[in-house]
N, CA, C and O atoms as CSV, one atom per row, in Angstrom:
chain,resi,resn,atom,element,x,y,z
A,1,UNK,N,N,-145.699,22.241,-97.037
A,1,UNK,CA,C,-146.431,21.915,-95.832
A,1,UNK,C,C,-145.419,21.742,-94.712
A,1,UNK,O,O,-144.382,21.091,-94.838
A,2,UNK,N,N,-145.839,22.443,-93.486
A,2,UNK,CA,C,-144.587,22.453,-92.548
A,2,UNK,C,C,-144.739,20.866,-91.624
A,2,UNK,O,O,-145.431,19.863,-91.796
A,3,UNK,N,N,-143.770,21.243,-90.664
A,3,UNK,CA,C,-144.180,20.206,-90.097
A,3,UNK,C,C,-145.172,20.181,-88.920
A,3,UNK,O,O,-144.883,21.025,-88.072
A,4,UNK,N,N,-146.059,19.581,-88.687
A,4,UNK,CA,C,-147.249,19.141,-87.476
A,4,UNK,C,C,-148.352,19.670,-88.305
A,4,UNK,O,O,-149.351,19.356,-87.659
A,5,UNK,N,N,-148.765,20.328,-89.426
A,5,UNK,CA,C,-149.572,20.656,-89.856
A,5,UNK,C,C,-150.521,19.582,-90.940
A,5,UNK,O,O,-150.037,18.625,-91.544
A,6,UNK,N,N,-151.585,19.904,-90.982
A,6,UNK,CA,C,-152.151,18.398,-91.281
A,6,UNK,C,C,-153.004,19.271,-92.431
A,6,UNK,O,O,-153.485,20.403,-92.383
A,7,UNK,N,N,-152.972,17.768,-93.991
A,7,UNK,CA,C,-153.027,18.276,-95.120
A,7,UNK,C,C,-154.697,18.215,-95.130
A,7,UNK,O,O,-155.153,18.663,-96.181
A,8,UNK,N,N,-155.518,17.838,-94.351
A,8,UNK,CA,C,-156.765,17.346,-94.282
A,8,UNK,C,C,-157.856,18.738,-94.539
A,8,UNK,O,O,-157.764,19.783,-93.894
A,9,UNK,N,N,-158.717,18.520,-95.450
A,9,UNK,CA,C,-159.434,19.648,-95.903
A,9,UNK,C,C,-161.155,19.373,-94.976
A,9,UNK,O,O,-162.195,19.951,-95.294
A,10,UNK,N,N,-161.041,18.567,-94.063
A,10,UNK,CA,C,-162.158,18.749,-93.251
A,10,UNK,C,C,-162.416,19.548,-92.233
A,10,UNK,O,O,-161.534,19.722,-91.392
A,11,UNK,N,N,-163.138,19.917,-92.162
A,11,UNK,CA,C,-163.677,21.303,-91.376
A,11,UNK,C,C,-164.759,20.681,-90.233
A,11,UNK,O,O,-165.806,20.072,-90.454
A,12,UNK,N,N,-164.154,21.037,-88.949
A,12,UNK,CA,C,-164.678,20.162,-87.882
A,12,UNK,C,C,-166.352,21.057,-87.343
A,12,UNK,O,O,-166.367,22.243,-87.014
A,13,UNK,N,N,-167.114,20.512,-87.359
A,13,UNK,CA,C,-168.654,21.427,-87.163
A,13,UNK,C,C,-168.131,22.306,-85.491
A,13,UNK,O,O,-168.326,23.485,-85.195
A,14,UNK,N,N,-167.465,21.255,-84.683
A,14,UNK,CA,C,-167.064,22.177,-83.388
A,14,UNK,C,C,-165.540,22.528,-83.424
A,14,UNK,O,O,-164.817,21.662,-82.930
A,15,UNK,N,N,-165.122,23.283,-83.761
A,15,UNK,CA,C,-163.821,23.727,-83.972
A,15,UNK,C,C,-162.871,23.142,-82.342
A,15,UNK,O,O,-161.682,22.844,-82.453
A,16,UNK,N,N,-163.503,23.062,-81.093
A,16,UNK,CA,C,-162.859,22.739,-80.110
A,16,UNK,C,C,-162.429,21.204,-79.923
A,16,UNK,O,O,-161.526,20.841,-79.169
A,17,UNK,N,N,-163.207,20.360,-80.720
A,17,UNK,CA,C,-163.449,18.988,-80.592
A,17,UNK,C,C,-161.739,18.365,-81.200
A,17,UNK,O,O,-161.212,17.271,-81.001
A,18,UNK,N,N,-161.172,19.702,-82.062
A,18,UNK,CA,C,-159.972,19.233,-82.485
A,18,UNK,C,C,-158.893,18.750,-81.189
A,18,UNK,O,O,-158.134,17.814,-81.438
A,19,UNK,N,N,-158.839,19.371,-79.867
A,19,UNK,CA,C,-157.978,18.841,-78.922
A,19,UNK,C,C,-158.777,17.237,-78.780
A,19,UNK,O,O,-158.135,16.205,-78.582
A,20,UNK,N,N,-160.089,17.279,-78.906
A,20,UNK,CA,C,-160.467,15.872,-77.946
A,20,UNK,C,C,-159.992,14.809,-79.091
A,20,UNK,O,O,-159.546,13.701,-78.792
A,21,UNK,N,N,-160.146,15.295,-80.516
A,21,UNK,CA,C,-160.199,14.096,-81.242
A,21,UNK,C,C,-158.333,13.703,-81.196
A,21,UNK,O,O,-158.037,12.508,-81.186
A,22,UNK,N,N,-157.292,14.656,-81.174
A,22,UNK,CA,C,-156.171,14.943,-81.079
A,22,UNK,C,C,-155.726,13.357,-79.753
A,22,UNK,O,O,-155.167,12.283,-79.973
A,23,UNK,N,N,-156.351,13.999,-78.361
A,23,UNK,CA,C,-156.030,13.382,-77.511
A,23,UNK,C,C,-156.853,11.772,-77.626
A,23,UNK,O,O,-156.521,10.806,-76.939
A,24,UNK,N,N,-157.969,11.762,-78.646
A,24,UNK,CA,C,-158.638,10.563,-78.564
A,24,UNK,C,C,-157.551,9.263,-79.983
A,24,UNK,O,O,-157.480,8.055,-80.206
A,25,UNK,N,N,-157.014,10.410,-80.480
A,25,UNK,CA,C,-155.449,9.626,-81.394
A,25,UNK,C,C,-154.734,9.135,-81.004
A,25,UNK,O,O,-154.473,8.029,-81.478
A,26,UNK,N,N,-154.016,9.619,-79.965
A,26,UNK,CA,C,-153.054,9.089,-79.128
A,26,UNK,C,C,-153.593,8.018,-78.166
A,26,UNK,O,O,-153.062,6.911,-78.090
A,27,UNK,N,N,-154.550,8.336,-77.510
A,27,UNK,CA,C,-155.006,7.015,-76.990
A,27,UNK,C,C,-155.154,5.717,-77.748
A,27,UNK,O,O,-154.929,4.655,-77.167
A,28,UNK,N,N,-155.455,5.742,-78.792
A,28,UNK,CA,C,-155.919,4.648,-79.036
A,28,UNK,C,C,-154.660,3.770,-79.945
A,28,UNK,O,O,-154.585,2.583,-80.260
A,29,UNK,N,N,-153.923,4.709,-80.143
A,29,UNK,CA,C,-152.418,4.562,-81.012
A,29,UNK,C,C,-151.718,3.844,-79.676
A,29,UNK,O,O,-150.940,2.939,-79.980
A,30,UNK,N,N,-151.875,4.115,-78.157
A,30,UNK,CA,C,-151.205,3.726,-77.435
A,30,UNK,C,C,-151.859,2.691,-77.494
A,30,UNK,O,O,-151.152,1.715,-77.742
A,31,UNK,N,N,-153.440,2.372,-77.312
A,31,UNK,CA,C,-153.797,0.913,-77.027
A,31,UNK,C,C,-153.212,-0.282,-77.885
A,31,UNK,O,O,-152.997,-1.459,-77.597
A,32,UNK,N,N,-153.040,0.420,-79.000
A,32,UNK,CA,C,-152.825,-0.543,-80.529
A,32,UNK,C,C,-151.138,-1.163,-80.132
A,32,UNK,O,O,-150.620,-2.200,-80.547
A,33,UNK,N,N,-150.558,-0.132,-79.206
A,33,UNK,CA,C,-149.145,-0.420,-79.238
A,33,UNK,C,C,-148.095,0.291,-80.856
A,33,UNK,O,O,-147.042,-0.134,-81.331
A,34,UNK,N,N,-148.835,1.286,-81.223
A,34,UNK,CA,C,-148.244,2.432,-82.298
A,34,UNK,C,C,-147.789,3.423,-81.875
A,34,UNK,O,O,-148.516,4.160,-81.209
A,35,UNK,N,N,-146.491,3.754,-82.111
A,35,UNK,CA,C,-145.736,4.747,-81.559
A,35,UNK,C,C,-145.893,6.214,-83.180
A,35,UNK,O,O,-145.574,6.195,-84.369
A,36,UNK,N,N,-146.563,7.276,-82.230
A,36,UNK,CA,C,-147.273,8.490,-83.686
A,36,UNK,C,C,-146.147,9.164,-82.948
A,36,UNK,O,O,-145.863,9.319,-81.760
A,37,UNK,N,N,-145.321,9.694,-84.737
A,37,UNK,CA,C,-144.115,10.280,-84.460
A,37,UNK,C,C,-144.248,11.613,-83.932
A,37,UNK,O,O,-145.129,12.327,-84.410
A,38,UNK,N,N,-143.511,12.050,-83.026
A,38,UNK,CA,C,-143.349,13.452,-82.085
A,38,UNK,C,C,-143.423,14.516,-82.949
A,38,UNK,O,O,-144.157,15.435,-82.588
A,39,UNK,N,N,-142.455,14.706,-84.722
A,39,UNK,CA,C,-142.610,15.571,-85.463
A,39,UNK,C,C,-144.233,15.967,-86.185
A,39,UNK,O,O,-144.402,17.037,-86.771
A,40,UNK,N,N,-145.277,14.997,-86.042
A,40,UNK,CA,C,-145.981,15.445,-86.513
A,40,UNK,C,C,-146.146,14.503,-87.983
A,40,UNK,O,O,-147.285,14.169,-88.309
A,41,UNK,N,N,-145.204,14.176,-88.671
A,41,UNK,CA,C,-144.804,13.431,-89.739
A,41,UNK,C,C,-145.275,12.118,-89.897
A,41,UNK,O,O,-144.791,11.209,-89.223
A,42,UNK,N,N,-146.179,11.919,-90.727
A,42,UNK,CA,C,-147.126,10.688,-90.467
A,42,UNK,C,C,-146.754,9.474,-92.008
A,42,UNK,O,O,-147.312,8.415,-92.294
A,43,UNK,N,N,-145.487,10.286,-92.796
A,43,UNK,CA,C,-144.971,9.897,-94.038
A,43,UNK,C,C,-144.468,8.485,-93.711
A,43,UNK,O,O,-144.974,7.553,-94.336
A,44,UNK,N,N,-143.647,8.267,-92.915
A,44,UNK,CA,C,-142.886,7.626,-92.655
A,44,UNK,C,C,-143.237,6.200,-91.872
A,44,UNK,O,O,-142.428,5.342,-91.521
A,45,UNK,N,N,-144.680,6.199,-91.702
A,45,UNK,CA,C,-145.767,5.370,-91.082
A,45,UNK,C,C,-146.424,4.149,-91.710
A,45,UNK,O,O,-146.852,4.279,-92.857
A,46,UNK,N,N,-146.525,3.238,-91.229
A,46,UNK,CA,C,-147.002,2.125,-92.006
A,46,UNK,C,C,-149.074,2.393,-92.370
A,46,UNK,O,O,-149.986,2.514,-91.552
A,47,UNK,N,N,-149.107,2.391,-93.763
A,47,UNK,CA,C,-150.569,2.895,-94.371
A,47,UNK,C,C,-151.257,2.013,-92.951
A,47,UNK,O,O,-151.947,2.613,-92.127
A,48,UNK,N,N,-150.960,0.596,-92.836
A,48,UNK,CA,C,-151.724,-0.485,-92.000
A,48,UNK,C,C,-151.800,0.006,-90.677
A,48,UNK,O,O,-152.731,-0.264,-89.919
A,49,UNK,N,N,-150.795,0.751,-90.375
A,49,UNK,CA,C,-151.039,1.402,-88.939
A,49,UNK,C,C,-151.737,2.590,-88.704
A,49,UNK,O,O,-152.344,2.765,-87.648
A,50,UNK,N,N,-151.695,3.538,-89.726
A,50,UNK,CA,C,-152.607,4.730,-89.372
A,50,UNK,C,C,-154.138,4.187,-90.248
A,50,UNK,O,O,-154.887,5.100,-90.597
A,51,UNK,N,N,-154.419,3.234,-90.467
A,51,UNK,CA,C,-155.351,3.002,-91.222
A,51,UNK,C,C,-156.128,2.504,-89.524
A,51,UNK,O,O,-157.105,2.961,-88.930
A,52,UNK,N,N,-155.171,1.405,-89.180
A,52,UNK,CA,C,-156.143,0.786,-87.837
A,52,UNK,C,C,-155.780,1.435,-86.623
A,52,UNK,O,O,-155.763,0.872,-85.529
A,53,UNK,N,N,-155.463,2.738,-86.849
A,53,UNK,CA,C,-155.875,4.051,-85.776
A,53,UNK,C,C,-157.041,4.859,-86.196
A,53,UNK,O,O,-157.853,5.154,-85.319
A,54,UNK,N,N,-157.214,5.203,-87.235
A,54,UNK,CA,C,-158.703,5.504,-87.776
A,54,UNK,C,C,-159.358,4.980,-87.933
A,54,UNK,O,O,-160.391,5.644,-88.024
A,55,UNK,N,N,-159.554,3.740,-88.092
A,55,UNK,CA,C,-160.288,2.605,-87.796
A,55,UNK,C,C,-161.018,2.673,-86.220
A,55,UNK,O,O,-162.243,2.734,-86.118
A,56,UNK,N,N,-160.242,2.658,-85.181
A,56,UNK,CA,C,-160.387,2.403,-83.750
A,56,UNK,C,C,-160.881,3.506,-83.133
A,56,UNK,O,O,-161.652,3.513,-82.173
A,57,UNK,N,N,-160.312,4.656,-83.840
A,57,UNK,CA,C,-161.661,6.157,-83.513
A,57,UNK,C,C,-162.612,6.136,-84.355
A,57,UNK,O,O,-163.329,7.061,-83.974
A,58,UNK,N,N,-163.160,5.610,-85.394
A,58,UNK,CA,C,-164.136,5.713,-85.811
A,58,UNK,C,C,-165.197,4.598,-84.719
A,58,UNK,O,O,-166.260,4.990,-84.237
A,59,UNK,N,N,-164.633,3.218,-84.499
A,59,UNK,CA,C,-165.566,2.706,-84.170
A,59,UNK,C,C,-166.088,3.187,-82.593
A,59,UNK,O,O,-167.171,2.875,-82.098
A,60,UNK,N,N,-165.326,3.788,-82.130
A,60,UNK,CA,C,-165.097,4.553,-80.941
A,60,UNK,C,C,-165.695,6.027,-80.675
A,60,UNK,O,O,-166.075,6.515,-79.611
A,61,UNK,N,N,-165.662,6.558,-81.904
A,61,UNK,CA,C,-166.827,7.646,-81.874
A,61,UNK,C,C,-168.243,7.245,-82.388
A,61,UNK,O,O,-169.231,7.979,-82.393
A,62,UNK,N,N,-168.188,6.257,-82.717
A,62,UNK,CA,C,-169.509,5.424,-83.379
A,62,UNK,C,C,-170.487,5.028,-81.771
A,62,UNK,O,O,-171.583,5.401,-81.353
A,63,UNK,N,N,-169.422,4.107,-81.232
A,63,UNK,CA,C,-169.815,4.069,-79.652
A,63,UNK,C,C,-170.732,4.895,-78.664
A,63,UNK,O,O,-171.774,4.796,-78.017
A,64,UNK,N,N,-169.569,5.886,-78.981
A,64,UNK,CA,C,-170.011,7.232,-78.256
A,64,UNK,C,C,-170.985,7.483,-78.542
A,64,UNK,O,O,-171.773,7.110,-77.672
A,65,UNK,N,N,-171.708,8.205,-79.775
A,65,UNK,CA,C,-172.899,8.410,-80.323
A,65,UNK,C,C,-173.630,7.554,-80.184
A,65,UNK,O,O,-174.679,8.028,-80.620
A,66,UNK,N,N,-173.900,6.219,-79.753
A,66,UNK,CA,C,-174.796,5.431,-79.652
A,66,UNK,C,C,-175.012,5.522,-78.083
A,66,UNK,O,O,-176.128,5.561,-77.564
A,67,UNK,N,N,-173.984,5.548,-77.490
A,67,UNK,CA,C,-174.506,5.804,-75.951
A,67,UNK,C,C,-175.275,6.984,-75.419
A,67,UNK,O,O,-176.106,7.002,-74.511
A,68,UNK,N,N,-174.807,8.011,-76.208
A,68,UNK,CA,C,-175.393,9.353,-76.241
A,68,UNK,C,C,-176.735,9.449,-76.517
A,68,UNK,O,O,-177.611,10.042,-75.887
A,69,UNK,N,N,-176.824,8.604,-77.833
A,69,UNK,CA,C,-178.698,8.945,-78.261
A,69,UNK,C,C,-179.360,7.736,-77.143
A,69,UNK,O,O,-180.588,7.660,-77.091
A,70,UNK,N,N,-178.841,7.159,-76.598
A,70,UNK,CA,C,-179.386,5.860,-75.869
A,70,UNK,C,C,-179.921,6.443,-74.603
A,70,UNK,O,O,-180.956,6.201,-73.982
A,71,UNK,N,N,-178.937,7.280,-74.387
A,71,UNK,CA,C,-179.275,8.175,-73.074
A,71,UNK,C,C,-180.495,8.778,-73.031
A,71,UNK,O,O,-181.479,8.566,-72.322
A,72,UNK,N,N,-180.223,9.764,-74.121
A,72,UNK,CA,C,-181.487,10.871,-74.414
A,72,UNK,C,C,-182.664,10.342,-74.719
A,72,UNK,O,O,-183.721,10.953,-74.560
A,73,UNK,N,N,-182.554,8.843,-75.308
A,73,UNK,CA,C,-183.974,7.922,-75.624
A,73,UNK,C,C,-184.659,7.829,-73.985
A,73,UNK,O,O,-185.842,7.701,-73.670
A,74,UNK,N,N,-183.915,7.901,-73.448
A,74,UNK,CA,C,-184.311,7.105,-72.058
A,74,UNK,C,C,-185.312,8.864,-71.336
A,74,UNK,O,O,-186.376,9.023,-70.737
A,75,UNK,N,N,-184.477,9.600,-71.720
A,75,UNK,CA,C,-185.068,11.299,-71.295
A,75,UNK,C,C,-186.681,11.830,-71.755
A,75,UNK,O,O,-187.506,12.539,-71.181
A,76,UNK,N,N,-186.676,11.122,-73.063
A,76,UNK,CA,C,-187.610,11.563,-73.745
A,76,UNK,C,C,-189.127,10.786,-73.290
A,76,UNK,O,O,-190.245,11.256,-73.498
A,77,UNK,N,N,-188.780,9.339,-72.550
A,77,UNK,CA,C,-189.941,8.457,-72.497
A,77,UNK,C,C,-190.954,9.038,-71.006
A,77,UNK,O,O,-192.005,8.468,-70.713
């Protein structure tokens, strides 16, 4: 496996969403105060830190989707 390439066998339903979720990593790695190494190399990382970066996009795309259908509730009435 080279380097920046990611071992993950999920297959994204919008293939474009990979830059947003990409740039929505780094954000939130910055909020946490986690520095995600430049190589790509995520070995060398504390489990506790990339755990509560996936943590913080999940609850964060969880968000999202709730504001989203909240919206469209409001469209439909």
């Amino acid at each position: 496996m080279g380097q920046g390439q990611s071992r993950s066998r999920n297959v994204l339903v919008v293939p474009q969403a990979n830059q947003a979720l990409d740039q929505l990593k780094y954000e939130v790695a910055q909020e946490l105060g986690i520095q995600i190494p430049q190589d790509g190399y995520y070995g060398y990382m504390a489990t506790r830190d990339t755990g509560a970066i996936g943590g913080h996009i999940t609850r964060r795309l969880v968000q999202i989707a709730e504001q989203q259908l909240a919206g469209q509730a409001g469209f439909n009435r």
